[in-house]
N, C-alpha and C positions, 0 to 999 in steps of 0.2 A: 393341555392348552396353555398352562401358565408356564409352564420350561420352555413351552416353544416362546413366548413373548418375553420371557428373562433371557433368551439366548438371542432375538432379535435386538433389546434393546444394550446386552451387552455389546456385539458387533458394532451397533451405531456411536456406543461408546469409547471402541478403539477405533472406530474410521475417523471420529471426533477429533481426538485426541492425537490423530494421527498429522489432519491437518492442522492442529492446534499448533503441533513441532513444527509441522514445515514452512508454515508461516513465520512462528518464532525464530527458525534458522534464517529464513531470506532478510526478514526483519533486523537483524545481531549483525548479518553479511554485511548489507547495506549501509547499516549505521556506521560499521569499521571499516569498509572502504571509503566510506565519504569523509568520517573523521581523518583516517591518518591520511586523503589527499587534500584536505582544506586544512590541518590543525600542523601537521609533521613536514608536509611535502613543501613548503616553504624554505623551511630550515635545512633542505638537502638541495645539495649541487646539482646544477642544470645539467650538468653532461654525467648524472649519475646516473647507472641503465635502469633503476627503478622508475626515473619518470618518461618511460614507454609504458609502461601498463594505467596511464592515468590522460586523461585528457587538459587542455589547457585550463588553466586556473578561470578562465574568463566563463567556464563552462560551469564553476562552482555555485555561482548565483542563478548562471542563466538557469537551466534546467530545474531547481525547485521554485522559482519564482514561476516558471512556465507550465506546471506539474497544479502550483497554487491555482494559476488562473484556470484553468483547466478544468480543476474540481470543483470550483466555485461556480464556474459555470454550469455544468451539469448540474448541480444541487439548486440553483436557482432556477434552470430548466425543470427541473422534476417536480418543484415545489411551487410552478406555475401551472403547471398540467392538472397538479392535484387541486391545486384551488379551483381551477377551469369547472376539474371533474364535480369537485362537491358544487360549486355554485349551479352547475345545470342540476343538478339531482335535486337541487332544494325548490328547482322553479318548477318540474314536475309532479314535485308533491304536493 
């Protein structure tokens, strides 16, 4: 019984680990295309064929400002529901 629960929680320790990287990659991905089209793509020519794989600069702000309001709102959402939840449980008991 205990190999089998050592060979369970080793599995869950490379499924872990597994997403651990794939996050970390998308995460590394993200950050360096966003950096070298906000920090580099300035400094290169408009008619250079690199800025086809980038969207307009005006896009640099929009989308993490848009991304912000977003999560702030869900997290204020969620964290209404749960006040909701505790305060009816408290009038119950």
């Amino acid at each position: 019984m205990h190999s089998l629960i050592c060979t369970i929680s080793a599995q869950m320790e490379l499924g872990d680990k597994a997403v651990g990287f794939i996050l970390t990659l998308t995460s590394l991905s993200i950050f360096t295309y966003y950096t070298f089209w906000v920090i580099i793509l300035p400094f290169v020519d408009s008619d250079h064929f690199v800025h086809k794989y980038f969207l307009p600069q005006e896009y640099a702000i929009l989308i993490p400002v848009l991304a912000g309001v977003i999560l702030l709102s869900f997290l204020s959402v969620f964290m209404g529901l749960v006040m909701l939840k505790s305060k009816k449980k408290k009038k119950t008991t």
